[in-house]
N, C-alpha and C positions, 0 to 999 in steps of 0.2 A: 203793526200800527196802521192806521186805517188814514184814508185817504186825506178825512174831514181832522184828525187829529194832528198831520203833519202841518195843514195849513195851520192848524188853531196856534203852531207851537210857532212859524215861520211870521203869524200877524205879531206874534206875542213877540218875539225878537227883533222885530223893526221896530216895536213902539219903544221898545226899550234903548234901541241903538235912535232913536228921533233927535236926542239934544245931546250926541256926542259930539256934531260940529265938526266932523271931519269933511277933506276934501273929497271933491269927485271925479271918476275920471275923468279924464281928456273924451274918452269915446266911452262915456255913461253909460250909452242906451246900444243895447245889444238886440234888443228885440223881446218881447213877454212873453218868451218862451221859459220853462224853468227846466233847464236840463236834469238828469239822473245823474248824480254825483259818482264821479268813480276816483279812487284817491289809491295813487302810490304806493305797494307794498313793502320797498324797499330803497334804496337812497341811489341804486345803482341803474335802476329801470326808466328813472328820469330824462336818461342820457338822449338828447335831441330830440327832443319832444314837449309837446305843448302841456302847459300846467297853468292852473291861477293857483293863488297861494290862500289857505284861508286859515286864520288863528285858531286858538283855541276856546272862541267864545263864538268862533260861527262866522267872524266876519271875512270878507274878501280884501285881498291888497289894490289897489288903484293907484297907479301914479297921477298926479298931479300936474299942470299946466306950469307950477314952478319947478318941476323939477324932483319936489317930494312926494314922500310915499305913505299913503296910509292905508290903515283897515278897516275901511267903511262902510263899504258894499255890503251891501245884505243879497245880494244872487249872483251866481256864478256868471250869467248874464252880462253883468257890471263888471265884474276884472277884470283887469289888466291881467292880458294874456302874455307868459312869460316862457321864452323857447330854454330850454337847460342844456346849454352849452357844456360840455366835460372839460375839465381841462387837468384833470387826474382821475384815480379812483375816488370814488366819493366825492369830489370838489369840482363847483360851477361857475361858470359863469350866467349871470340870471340877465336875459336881453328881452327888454321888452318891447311893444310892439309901435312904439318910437322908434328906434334902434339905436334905444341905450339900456347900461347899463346901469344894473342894482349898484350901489357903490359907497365908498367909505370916504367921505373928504372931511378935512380937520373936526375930526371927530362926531360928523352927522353924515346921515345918510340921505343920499343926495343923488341922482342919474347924471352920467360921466358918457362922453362919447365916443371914447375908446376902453378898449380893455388894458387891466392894469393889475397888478399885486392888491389895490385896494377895491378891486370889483370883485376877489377870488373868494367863494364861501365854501366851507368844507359840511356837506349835512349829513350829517347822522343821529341815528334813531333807531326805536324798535314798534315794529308795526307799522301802521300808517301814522306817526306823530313825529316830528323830525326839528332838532335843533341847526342854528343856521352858525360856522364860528365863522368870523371874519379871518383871513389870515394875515392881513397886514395890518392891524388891532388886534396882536397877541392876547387871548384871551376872553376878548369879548364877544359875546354874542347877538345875534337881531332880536329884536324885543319890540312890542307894543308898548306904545305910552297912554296908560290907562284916563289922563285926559283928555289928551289931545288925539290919541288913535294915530298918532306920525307914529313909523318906524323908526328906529334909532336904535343905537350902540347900548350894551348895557353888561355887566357881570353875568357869570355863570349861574349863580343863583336866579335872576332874574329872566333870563333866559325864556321867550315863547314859545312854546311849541306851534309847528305850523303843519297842518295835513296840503298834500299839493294833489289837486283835483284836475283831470284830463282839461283839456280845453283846448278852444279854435281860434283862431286869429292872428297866431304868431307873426312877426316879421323871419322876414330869411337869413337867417345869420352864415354870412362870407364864407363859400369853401369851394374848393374845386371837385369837378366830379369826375367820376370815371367814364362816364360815356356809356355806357353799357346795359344792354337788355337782358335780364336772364340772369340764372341761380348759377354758381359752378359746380362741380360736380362733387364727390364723395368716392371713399376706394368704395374697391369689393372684397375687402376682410385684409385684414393684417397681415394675413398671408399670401395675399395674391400681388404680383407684382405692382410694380408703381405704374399709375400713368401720369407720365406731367415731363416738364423738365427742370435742368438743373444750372443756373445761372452761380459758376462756381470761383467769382471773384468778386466781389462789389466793396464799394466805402461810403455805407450809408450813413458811420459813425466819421464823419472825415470835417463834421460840423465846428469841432475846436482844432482843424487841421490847421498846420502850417501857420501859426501865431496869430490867428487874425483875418489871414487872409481868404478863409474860405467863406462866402455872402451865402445864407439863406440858413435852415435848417429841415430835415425831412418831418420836422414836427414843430409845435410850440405848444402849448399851454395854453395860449390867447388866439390861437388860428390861425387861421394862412396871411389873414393882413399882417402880421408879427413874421410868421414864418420866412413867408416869398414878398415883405413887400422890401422898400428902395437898398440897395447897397452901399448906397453911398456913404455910411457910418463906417462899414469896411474898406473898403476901396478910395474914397474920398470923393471930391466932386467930379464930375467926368469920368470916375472912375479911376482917377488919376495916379492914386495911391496903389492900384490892382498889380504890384512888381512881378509877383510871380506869373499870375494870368497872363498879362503883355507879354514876359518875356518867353512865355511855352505856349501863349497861341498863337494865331495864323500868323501875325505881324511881326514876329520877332522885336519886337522893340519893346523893352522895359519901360519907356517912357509913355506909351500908348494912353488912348480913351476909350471910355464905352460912356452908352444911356445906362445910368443907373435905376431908372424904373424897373418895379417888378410889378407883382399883384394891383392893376385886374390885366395892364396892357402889357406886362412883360416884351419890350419893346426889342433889348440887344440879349437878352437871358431870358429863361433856358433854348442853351443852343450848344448845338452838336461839338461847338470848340469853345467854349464859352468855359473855361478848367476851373476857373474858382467860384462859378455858383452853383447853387443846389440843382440836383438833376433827380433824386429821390425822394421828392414829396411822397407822405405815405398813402396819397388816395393816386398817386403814381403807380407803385411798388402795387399797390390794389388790383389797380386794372390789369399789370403783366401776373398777377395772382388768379383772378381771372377767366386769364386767356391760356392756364395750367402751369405756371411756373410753381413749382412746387417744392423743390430745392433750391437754397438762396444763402451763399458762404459770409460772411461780411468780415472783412479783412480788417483790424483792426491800424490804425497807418499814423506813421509823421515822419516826414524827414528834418533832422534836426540843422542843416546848413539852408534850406530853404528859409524853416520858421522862425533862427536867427536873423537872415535877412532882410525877410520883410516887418519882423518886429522892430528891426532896425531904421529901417524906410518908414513906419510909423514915427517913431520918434524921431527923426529927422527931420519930417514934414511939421511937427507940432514944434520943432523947436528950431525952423529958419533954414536947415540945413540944406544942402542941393544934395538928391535922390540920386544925380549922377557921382558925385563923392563916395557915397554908399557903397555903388555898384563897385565903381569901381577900386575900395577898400578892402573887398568881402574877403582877400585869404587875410586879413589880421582882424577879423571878427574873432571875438569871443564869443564861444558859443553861452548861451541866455541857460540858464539853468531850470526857465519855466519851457526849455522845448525840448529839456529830455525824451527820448523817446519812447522808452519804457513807460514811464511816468504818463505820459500824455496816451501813452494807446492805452493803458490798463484803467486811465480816467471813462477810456469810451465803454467801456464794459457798462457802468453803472449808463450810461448816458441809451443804451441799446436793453436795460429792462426798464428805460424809464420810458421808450419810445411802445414795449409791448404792454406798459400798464395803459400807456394812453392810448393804444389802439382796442384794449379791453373793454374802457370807459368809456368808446365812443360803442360798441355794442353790446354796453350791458351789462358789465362786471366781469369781477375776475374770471379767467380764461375761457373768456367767451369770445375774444376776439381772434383773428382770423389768422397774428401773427404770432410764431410760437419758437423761443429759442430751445436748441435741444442742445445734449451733450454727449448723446449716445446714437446708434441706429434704428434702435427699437422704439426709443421715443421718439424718432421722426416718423419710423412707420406708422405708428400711431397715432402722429398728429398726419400726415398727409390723409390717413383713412379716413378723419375724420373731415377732408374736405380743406386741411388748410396748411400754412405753408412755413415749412419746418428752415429755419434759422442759425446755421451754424456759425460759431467763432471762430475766425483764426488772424493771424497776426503778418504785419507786412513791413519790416522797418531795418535799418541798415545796421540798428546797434542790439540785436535781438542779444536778449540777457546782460545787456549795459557790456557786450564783447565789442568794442569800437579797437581802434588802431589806430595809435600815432607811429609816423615814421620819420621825427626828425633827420634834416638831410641827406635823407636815405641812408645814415651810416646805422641805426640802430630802430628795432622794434620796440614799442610798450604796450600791451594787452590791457585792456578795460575790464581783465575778468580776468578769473582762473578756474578751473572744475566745482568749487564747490561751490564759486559763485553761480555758476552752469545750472547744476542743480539746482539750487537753491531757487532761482528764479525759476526756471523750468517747471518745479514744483507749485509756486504760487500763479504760473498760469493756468497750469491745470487745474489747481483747484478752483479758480474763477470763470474756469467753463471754454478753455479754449482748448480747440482740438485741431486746428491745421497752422503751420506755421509757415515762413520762410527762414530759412537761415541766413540769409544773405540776399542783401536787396540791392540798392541802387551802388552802392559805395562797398572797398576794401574794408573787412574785419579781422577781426581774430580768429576766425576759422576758416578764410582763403579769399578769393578773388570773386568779386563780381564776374556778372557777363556783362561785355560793352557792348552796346547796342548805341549808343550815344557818343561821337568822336569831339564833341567840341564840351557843351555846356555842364555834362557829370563829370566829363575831365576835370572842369575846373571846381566843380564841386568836389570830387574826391581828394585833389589838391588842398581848398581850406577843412574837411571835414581830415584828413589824413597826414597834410602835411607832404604828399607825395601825389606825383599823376602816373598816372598805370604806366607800369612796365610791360610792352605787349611781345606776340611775334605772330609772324604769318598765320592767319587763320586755316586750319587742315583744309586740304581741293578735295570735296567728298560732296555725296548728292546731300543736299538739306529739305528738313520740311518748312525749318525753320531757319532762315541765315544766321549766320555767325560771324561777329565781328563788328566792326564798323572800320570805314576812311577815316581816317584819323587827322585833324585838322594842328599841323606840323608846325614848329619854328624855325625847320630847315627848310630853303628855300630851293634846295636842290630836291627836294623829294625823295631824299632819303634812300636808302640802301647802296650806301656807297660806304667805303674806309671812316672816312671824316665822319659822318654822320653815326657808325655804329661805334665809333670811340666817344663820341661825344655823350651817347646812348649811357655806356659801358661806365664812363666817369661821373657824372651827371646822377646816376642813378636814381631817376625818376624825376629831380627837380627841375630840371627843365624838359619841354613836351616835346620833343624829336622822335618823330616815328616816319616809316616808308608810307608813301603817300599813293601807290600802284595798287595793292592787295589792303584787305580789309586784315584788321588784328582784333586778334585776343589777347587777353589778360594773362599775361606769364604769370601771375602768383597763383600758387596751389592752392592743396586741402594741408591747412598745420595741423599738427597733432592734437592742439585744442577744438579742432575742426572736427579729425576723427571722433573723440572722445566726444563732443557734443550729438551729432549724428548716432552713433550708438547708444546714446543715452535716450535719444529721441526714440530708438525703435525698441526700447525695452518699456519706455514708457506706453509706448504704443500710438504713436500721433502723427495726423497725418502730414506727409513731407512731402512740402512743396518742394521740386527742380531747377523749375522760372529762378532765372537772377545768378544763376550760381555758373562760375565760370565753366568753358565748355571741358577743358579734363575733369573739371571738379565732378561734374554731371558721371563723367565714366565711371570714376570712384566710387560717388555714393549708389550708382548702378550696380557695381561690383559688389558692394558692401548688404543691399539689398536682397541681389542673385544668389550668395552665401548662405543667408537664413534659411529656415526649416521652419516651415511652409517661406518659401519667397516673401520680401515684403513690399508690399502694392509702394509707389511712388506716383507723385500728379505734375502733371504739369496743364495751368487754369489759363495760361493769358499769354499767349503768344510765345516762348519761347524763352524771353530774352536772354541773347546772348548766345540763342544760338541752340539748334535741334537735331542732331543728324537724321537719316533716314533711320537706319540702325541703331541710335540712342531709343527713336520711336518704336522699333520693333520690341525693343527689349524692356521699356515704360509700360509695353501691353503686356507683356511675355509676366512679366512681374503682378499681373495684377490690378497693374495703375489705370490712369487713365488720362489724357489728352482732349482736352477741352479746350479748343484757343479762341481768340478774342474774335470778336465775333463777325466784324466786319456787316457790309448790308445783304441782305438776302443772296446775291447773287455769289457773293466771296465767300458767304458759310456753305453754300451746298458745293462750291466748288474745294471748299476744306473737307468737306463731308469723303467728296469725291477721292480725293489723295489720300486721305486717312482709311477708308475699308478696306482697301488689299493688305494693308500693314495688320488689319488685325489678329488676334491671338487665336486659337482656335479653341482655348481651355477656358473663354473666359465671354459675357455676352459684349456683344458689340453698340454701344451708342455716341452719341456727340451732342452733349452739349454746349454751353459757352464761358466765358467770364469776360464780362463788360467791362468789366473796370470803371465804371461808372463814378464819380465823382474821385478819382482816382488819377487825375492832369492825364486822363487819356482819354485824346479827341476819338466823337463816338463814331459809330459807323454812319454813312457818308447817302447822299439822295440816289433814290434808284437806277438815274442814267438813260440818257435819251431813248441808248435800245433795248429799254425794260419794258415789257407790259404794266402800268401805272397798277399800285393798291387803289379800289374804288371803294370808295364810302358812302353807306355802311358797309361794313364786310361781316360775314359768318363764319365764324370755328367751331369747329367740332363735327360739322354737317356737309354733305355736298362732294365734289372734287375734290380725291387728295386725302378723304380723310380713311382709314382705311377700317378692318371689320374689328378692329379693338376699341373702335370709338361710335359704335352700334346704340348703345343704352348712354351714351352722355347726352345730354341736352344741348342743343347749339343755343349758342350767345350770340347776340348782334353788337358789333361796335360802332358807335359814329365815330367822327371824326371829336380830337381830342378838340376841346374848346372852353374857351372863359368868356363868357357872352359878357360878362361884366365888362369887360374892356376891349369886346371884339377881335379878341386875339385866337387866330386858329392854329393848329399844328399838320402839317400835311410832307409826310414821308417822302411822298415821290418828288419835292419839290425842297426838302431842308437835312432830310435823313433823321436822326434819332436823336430828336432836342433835347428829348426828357423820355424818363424810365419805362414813361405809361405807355409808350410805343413799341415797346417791346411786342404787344398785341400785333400792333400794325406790322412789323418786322416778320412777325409768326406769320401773317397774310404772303408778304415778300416770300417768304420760305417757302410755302408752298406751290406760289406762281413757280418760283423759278426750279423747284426738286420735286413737285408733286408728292406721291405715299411713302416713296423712298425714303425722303427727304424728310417729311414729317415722320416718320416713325423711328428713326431714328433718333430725331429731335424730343420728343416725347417721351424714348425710352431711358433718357437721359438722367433723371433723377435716380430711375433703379438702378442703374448701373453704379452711378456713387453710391450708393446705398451698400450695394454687394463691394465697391471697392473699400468702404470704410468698415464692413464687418468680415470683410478678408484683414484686415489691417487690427484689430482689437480681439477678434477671434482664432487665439492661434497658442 
């Protein structure tokens, strides 16, 4: 079509739209320029990016000075320029260059100044023509009203089709960024080892944790103002309501306060002890993605005496009650049947592909984005070759396969389970995609003793979740990597190990907390025979078995039970120990296969972990050290550099320079600034607060190399291959 015909067709459709009487935009005149139309192939390319929207008779949409929307514009010039916010596959939020949104109110369409259910449009189509459904107006869809040219609600039949044409102007719609300059990298073939690391404990899904009590989420639907903004809906005003936060961070007081501000000034959150708010925002998780983390476990979690208590503490606040009655009620709680644990971790499953669809939508459609759950080894190779960062399930909870234990007055046991219960669940995890487990977490089960690492406040949790408080005895005098035990905070006043005291032990049995107050103890109760039977049900299934948590003989046993098999079967331990690690327990974690990943602590405590752990290793098997954070997980993060550290400077460079050694030759170096929310002036700076939030993990990789140099980095780095070969030692056999 020729130059002079386009115009002839462009005069002939103004004259004709002359006496439609529609509004005009707020900002009309764009300038007399007529751009080259370029229109959307597909519903999923939209994803943050500028669009005008034009109908199917040519016109453009313009908001309006009231607030409404029509399609009057005759040039792309004239539209209202509209950013396409994702907030699933196929479904937007339409913001336009006011900074509001397209939106659904008592049945017209009208611009809303937040986002909401009634701002959500779901579009789809084929080719460039695209219907718009509202989803909070079941049914309906966006429609031109051939009078009057307003937008408005309308049946499916009726339904416009609308083409979305490129366009400039946008307003900025609210997000945090990663900071970061530069592409990350890609393998070099499916074959060749991994480079990256491996962060092998996190609780990204820990969002419906603990009744309520956990503020923020790593994602939302409606964005970070939803996501990270105020707590105070959880927590209460002051943060008042925060029982569990107050009483496991730095204050020890259950009664405590915080600033519930978050998004843009995040004032008292995110921060290094800060246990019930969000620390894994996904453009977080982004940055440490990045900066090469490239294995990333996510523990599925709930403790069900915790999430009764603060569900408790909610309802007690909304109905007069004093919060110290609560507390101090908590062994005749009835545990809430909405904080199963089973129940509540197997909820986060769906809640962890609904965070990888929304990471897909923000780059473009299905599995185009960056985060990839796997269930295998070959699929994670696969995903890290291609540059991105492979996602494992596993599970973290005290009543694993609904195996809990009551101990009425210590005179009798009742199991929560029996084998085929075992099975049976065991089965429905696996098929939902989980592949590492713990068997044993904070609290006594049906298959033997925790590790205590905790002498006062799990006591008394294992008390109301049990019905009993541990029966201990001297923890073994042997070299540790990891200590064993805890002081045990006593109701003998004598300190215990004396006649009187060990009868009172002995009669008592369990129900009152008398222990020697000199030596640190472990947990006298074993591996039960529903213990063993689980454990080798586990290694026929082939999955991997967490150590952490499990009392310290029990650790020997299932060492023993490991060391038996034909090929040995790999064991891990991700996070500190708990409960306790020998030297020797460590030799033979590696001897097996396993591997030893502990929490991570700040730069200067991981290389000096780094340091203890290489002579222990195996000589059959490669050597690396990665971590597990425990991040959002009530584990305060690792801590500010320390006066005699050489300070992280910002910007800083990975990949390039100092430290980095001749395996990181062909990767590109990345520059990081400093993490930051200019929206409300709030910086993050490591050598001065430690590891507030996820995305510092970058900055921590910086630490790492100050304080271990190539050493230290390449082990760090080699870290993901090594899980990799531990988990296809563990499935291949």
């Amino acid at each position: 079509m020729s130059v002079f015909s386009r115009l002839g067709i462009i005069i002939a459709v103004a004259a004709a739209l002359s006496a439609c009487g529609g509004s005009s935009s707020s900002s009309s005149s764009r300038g007399n320029s007529s751009p080259t139309l370029s229109f959307a192939e597909n519903n999923f390319v939209l994803a943050n990016s500028c669009f005008a929207m034009r109908d199917s008779a040519g016109r453009f949409v313009v908001r309006g000075d009231d607030g409404n929307y029509f399609s009057s514009a005759t040039r792309l010039a004239d539209a209202t320029p509209f950013y396409m916010k994702p907030t699933a596959l196929g479904e937007y939020l339409i913001y336009d260059d006011e900074g509001t949104f397209l939106n659904v109110a008592a049945g017209i369409i009208k611009s809303a100044a937040t986002p909401s259910e009634t701002s959500n449009w779901i579009v789809s189509g084929v080719g460039t023509n695209f219907t718009l459904v509202s989803e909070f107006a079941a049914g309906m869809t966006l429609a031109v009203n051939p009078s009057t040219a307003r937008l408005e609600l309308a049946d499916a039949p009726a339904a416009t089709a609308f083409q979305f044409a490129e366009n400039t102007g946008c307003a900025t719609f609210p997000e945090l960024s990663t900071n970061v300059s530069g592409t990350t990298y890609k393998g070099r073939g499916v074959d060749a080892p991994v480079i990256g690391f491996a962060d092998v404990h996190s609780h990204i899904s820990a969002t419906t944790f603990l009744g309520g009590a956990h503020a923020g989420r790593p994602f939302h639907p409606f964005g970070v103002t939803e996501a990270m903004g105020s707590c105070e809906a959880e927590h209460g005003p002051q943060g008042s309501l925060d029982l569990v936060g107050n009483l496991l961070g730095p204050s020890d007081m259950p009664l405590g306060v915080h600033d519930t501000a978050g998004w843009p000034t995040f004032v008292d959150w995110p921060k290094r002890d800060a246990l019930t708010h969000e620390a894994m925002y996904y453009k977080w998780i982004e940055r440490a993605w990045l900066a090469g983390l490239r294995v990333l476990v996510n523990d599925l979690v709930e403790n069900e005496v915790l999430c009764t208590l603060q569900s408790e503490a909610a309802i007690a606040s909304q109905s007069g009650f004093d919060l110290a009655d609560i507390i101090g009620d908590a062994a005749g709680m009835v545990m809430l049947e909405k904080c199963n644990e089973m129940e509540s971790a197997i909820s986060q499953i769906q809640f962890m592909h609904d965070m990888q669809d929304y990471i897909d939508a923000q780059e473009g459609g299905p599995g185009l984005g960056w985060f990839r759950i796997v269930d295998n080894p070959t699929t994670a190779r696969e995903v890290i070759n291609e540059g991105k960062l492979a996602v494992v399930l596993g599970i973290e909870i005290s009543h694993l396969f609904n195996c809990d234990v009551t101990q009425p007055g210590g005179l009798t046991e009742i199991n929560g389970c029996d084998e085929a219960e075992i099975a049976a669940q065991m089965d429905r995890l696996y098929d939902l995609g989980v592949r590492e487990m713990f068997p044993i977490h904070e609290f006594d089960n049906a298959f033997g003793g925790n590790g205590i690492f905790d002498g006062l406040v799990l006591n008394v949790g294992n008390f109301v979740d049990t019905g009993k408080f541990w029966q201990t005895y001297d923890c073994p005098e042997q070299p540790y990597f990891f200590e064993a035990g805890a002081i045990m905070t006593s109701l003998d006043p004598s300190g215990g190990g004396n006649p009187v005291s060990d009868l009172l032990t002995e009669l008592t049995q369990g129900i009152l907390p008398i222990y020697p107050t000199a030596k640190r103890q472990c947990n006298a109760r074993g591996l039960t025979a529903l213990g063993e039977f689980m454990f080798q049900r586990m290694m026929d299934k082939k999955l991997i078995i967490e150590i952490d948590h499990l009392e310290l003989s029990i650790k020997d046993d299932v060492l023993a039970m490991a060391e038996a098999k034909t090929p040995k079967y790999p064991l891990v331990s991700t996070h500190g120990g708990h409960g306790g690690i020998s030297i020797e327990q460590v030799k033979r974690i590696l001897d097996v296969g396993g591997i030893l990943y502990p929490a991570k602590g700040n730069g200067k405590q991981f290389v000096a972990d780094q340091n203890r752990l290489r002579p222990l290793k195996s000589s059959n098997f490669d050597f690396a050290m990665g971590y597990g954070a425990d991040t959002n997980g009530l584990a305060t993060q690792s801590g500010p550099r320390g006066s005699d550290s050489v300070n992280v400077s910002y910007p800083f460079t990975l990949f390039s320079g100092e430290g980095w050694g001749a395996q990181f030759a062909d990767i590109p170096a990345l520059t990081f600034q400093q993490s930051v929310v200019p929206e409300g002036n709030r910086s993050f700076d490591i050598n001065a607060e430690g590891l507030a939030h996820y995305g510092m993990i970058a900055d921590w990789v910086e630490a790492v190399r100050i304080e271990g140099g190539e050493q230290a980095i390449t082990d760090l780095y080699n870290s993901a291959e090594v899980y990799l070969q531990m988990w296809e030692r563990t499935i291949n056999r």
